[in-house]
C-alpha positions as CSV (number, residue, x, y, z in Angstrom):
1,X,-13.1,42.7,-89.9
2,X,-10.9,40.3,-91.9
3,X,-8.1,42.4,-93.1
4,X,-6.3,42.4,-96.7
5,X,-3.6,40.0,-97.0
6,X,-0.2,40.7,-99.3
7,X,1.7,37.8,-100.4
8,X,5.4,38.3,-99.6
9,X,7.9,36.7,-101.5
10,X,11.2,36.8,-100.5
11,X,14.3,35.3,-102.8
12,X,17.7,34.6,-101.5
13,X,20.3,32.8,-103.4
14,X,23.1,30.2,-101.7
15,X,26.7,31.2,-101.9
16,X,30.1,29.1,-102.9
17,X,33.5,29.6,-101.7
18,X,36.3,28.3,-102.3
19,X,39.3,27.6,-99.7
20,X,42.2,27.2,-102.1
21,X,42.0,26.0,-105.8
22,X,42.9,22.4,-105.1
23,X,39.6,22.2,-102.0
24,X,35.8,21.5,-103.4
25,X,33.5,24.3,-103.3
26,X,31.3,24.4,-99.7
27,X,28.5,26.2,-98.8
28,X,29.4,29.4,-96.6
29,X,27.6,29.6,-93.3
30,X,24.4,31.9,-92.9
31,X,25.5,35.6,-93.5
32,X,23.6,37.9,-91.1
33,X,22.0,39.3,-94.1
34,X,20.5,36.2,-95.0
35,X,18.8,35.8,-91.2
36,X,17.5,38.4,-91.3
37,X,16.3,38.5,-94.9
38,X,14.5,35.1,-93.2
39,X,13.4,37.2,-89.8
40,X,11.5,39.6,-91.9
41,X,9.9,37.0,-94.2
42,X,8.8,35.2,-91.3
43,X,7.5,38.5,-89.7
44,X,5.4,39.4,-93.4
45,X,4.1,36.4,-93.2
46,X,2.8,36.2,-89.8
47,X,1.1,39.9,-90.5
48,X,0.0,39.6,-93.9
49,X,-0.1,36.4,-94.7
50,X,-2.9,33.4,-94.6
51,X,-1.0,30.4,-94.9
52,X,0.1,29.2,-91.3
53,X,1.9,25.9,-92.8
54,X,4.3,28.0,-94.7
55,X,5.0,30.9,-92.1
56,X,5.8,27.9,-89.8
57,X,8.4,26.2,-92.4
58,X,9.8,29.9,-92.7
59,X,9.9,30.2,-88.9
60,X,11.9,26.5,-88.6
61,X,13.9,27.0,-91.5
62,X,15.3,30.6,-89.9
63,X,16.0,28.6,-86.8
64,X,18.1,26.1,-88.4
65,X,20.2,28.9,-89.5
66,X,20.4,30.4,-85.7
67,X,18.8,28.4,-83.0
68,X,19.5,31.4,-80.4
69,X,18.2,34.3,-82.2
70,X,15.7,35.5,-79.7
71,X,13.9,36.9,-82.8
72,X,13.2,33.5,-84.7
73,X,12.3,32.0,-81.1
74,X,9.9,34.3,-80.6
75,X,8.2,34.0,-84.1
76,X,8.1,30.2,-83.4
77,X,6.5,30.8,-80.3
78,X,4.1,32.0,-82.2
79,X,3.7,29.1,-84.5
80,X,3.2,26.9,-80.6
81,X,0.2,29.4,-79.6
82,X,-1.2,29.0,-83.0
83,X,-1.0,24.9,-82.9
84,X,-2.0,25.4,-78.9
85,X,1.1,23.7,-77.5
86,X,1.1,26.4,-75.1
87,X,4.0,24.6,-72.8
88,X,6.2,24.6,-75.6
89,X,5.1,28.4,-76.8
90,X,6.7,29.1,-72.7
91,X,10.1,27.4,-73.8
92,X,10.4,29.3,-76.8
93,X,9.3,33.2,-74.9
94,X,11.3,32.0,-72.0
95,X,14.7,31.9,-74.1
96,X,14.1,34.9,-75.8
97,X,13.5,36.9,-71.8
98,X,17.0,35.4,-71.4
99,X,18.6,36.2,-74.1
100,X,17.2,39.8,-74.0
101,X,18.1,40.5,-70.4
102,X,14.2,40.5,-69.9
103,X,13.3,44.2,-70.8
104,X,11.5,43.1,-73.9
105,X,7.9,43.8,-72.7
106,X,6.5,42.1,-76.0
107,X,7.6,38.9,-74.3
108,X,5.4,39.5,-71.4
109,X,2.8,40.3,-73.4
110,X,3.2,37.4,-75.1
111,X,3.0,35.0,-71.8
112,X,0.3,37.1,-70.7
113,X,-1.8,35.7,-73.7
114,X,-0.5,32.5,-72.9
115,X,-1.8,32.4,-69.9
116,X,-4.6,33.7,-70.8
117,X,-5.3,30.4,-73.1
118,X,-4.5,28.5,-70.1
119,X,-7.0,30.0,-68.0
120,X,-4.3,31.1,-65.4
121,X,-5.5,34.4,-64.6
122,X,-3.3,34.9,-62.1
123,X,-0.2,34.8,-64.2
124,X,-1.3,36.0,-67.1
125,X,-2.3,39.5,-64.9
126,X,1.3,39.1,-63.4
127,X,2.6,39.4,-67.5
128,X,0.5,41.9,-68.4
129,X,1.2,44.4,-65.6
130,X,4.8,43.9,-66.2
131,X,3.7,44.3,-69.6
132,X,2.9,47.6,-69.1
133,X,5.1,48.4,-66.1
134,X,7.6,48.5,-69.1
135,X,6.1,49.7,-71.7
136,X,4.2,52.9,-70.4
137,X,2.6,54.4,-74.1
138,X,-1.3,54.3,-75.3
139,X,-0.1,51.4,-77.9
140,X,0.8,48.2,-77.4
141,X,2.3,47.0,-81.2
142,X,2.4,43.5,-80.4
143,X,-1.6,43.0,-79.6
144,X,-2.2,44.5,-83.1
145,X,0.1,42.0,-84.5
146,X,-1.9,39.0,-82.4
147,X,-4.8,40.2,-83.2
148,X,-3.6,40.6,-87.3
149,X,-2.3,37.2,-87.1
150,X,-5.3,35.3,-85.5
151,X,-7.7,36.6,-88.5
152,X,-5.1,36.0,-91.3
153,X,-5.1,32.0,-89.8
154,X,-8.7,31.7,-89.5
155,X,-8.8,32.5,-86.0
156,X,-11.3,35.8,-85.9
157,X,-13.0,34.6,-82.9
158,X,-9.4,34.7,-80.7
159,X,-9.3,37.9,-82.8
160,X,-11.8,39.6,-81.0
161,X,-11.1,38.1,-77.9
162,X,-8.0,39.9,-77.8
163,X,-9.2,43.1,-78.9
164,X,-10.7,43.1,-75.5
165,X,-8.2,41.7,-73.7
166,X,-5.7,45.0,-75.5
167,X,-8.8,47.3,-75.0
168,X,-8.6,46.3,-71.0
169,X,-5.0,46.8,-71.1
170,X,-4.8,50.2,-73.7
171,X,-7.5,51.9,-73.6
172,X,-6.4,54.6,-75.0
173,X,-4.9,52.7,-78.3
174,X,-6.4,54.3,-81.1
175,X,-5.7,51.7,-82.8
176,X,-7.4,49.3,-80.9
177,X,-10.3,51.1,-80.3
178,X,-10.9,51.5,-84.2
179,X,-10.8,47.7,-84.3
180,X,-13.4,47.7,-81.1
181,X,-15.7,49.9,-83.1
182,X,-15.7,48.1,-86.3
183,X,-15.9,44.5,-84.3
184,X,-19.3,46.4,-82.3
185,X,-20.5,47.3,-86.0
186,X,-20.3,43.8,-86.8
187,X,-22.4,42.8,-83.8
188,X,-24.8,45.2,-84.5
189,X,-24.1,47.5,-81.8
190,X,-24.0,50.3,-83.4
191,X,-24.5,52.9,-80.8
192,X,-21.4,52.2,-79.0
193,X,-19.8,51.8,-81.9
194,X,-20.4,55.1,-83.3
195,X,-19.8,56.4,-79.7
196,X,-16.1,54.5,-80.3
197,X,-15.8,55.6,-83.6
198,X,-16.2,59.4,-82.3
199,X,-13.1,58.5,-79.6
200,X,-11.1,57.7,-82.6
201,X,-12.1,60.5,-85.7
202,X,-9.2,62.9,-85.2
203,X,-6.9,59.8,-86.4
204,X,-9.2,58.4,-89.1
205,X,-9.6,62.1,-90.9
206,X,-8.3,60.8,-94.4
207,X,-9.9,56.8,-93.5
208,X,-11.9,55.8,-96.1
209,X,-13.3,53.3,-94.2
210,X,-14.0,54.5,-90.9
211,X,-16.7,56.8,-92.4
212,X,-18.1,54.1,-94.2
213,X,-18.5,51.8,-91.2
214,X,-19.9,55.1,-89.5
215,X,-22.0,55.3,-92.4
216,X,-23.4,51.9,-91.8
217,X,-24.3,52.4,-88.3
218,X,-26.2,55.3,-88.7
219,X,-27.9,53.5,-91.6
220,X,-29.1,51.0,-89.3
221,X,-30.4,53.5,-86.8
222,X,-31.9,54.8,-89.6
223,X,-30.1,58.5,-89.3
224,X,-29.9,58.7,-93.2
225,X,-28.6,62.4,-93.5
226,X,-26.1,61.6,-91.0
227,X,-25.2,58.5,-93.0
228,X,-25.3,60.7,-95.9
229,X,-22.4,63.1,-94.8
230,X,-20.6,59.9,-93.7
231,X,-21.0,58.3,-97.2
232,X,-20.2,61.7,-99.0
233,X,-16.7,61.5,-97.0
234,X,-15.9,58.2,-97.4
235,X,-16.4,59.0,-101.4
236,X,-14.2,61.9,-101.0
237,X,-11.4,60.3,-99.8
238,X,-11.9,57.4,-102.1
239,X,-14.6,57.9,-105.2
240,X,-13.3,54.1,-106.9
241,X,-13.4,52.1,-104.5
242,X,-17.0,50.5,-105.3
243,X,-18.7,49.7,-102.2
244,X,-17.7,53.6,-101.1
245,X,-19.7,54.6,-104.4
246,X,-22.7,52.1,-103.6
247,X,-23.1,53.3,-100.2
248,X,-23.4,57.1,-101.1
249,X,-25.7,56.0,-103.4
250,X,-27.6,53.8,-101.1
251,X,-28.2,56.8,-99.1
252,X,-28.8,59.4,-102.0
253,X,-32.0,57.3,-102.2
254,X,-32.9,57.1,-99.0
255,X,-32.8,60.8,-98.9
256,X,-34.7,61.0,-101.7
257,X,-31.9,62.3,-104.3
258,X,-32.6,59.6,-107.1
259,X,-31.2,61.4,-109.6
260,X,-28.0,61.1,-107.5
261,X,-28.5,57.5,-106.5
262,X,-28.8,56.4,-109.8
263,X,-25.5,58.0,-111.3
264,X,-23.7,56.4,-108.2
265,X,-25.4,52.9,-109.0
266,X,-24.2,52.7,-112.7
267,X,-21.1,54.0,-111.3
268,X,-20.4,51.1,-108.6
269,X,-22.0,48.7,-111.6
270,X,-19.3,49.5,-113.9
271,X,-16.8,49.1,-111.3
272,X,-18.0,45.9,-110.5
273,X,-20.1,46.2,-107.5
274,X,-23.1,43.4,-108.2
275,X,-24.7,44.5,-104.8
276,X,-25.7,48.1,-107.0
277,X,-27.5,45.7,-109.5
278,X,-29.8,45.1,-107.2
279,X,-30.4,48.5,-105.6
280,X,-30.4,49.9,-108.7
281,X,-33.2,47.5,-110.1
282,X,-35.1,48.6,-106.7
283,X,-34.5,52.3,-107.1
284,X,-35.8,51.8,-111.4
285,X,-38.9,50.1,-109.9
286,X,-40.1,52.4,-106.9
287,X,-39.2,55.9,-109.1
288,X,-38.9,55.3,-112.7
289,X,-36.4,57.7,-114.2
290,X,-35.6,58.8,-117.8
């Protein structure tokens, strides 16, 4: 389920002014500009980034600039959950409820989860209904950034932890479900996966990779034509991407379509796939073709 990571880099250059022409240069205090160039880096970094150590440095170094930016307080709350000093995680969530006129229910959400790793129950239900006393929509943003976050630090077990703690709360979240289903894949559930997966298909029309993990379940369950229109999708959407190519070709020859297999293996080999070396080597050896 690990996700892509991009590697953000963000440059921002220190500027001199000068009082009168007798006065030494100073540096000018932090324009807004440049907090918030920091507030986004720090925000790339917690959602596409792997290294924790430098989203934390990012995090304190945009808090030097403002202290009471509920923003930068709430990014290093994260970096607290992440290191588990949950007390101190509170301090920082707490400042940014006051400073927000608590209507933020990202912040609830937030102590919910912190709660949750405290094995309060009680308050962490408390946070999450007022949670979603506030926020009333079939998404909840911030549980897909969590759950983002814990697999780009090495977390995926809290991942998936938390996709059932969104599911409880949204279970109507598309987006959530979609990472339920792949998670169920994982764990070789696959019939309630493809039963999630089916919740979710008028959102995942032109997803690649939502028919190919359909395409693995029914693989498993050993429904090959059905695998075989998922696979023909998923190479429809996307014909270079080479595990797409050696998974219709995969199923080409388990529905007996060698010819086809074959061209799809030498395909996925030349784009790189090694895994099509070996099917291909076991397709050669059980049906010899010219």
């Amino acid at each position: 389920m690990k996700t892509s990571t991009t590697i953000v880099l963000f440059l921002f250059t220190l500027t001199l002014v000068c009082c009168t022409s007798e006065s030494k240069p100073k540096e000018s205090t932090p324009t807004e500009s440049r907090i918030q160039g920091l507030k986004d880096l720090c925000h790339n970094e917690l959602i596409d980034g792997s290294n924790f150590p430098e989203f934390k440095k990012t995090c304190e170094l945009a808090h030097k600039f403002d202290p009471t930016d509920s923003d930068i307080n709430f990014l290093l709350g994260h970096v607290s959950f992440f290191e588990k000093d949950f007390p101190k995680a509170i301090d920082y969530v707490n400042s940014c409820m006051k400073s927000s006129g608590d209507k933020n229910s990202d912040y609830d959400a937030f102590k919910g989860c912190i709660f949750h790793e405290l094995s309060n129950s009680d308050s962490s239900i408390f946070y999450f209904q007022r949670m979603l006393s506030k926020n009333n929509t079939d998404t909840s943003w911030f549980f897909l950034e969590l759950i983002t976050a814990c697999e780009n630090f090495g977390f995926s077990k809290k991942a998936v932890e938390y996709i059932d703690v969104a599911l409880k709360l949204y279970p109507n979240d598309v987006n959530i479900i979609s990472l339920k289903s792949v998670d169920e894949t994982n764990k070789g559930n696959y019939e309630y996966a493809l039963e999630l997966y089916n919740k979710v298909e008028f959102r995942n029309l032109t997803n690649p990779e939502y028919y190919y993990y359909r395409t693995i379940c029914y693989m498993k369950l050993k429904k090959f034509e059905n695998a075989l229109l998922n696979a023909e999708k998923t190479y429809s959407i996307d014909s270079l991407t080479p595990k797409y190519v050696t998974a219709r070709g995969r199923m080409r020859h388990r529905t007996m379509d060698f010819v086809g297999a074959k061209r799809d293996y030498l395909k996925a080999i030349n784009l790189g796939d090694t895994t099509a070396t070996r099917f291909y080597a076991q397709l050669k050896s059980e049906h010899p073709l010219d």
